[in-house]
Steps between C-alpha positions, in 0.01 A plus 500: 500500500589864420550705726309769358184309520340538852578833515307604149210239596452660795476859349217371219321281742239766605428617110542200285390129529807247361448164351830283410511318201818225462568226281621186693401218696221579770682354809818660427387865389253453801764389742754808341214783637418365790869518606547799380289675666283675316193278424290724664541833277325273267162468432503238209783280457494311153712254380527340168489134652186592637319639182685335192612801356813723588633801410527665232153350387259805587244246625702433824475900522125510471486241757659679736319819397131320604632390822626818552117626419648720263414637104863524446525898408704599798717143508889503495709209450846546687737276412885432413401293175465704191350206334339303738383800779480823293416362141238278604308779683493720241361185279247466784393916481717611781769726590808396579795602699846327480704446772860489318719441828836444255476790251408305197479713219153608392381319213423725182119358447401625892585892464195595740575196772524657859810327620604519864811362691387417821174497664584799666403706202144283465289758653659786328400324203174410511417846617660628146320229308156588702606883403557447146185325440351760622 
């Protein structure tokens, strides 16, 4: 676990509801939150065991949307994978932020992408996303 992550759950926690979507056997990427700690920031927890599908397919997204109770409009996908976590979002009608931790260069086809470095910056950018849909 990041470091990073408590801190920035714990800021959104009061304004945003979180649902995490990973790819991977139940037990394990059940047994990986729990002992991490942060299980309960989460609302929805879906895993692609579970549902048959995994990311990028947009359907695991939509699944996780409807748990959430949610249309989708406001929904960001935070993630590390460009093709997995941010790609498949936008497939599924979200936004997406990507967490690039190592500097990777910014691929040419995602010119718009709001790309953070750590978690720390997460609220600062959903509050300019929220701002520039405005």
């Amino acid at each position: 676990m990041f470091a990073d992550a408590t801190d920035a759950l714990s800021e959104l926690r009061e304004s945003h509801a979180f649902a995490l979507v990973t790819n991977g056997a139940s037990c394990l990427q059940r047994e990986k939150l729990l002992a991490s700690g942060l299980s309960d920031y989460f609302q929805v927890v879906i895993v692609s065991a579970e549902v048959g599908t995994a990311k990028p397919d947009a359907s695991i997204f939509w699944h996780a949307l409807e748990q959430l109770g949610s249309d989708g409009k406001s929904a960001v996908m935070v993630g590390d994978s460009l093709s997995r976590d941010v790609d498949g979002a936008i497939a599924a009608g979200l936004a997406g932020v990507w967490v690039n931790r190592s500097s990777r260069p910014r691929p040419a086809d995602h010119p718009d992408l709001m790309e953070i470095s750590t978690l720390r910056d997460l609220p600062a950018a959903l509050s300019a996303m929220t701002t520039t849909e405005a």
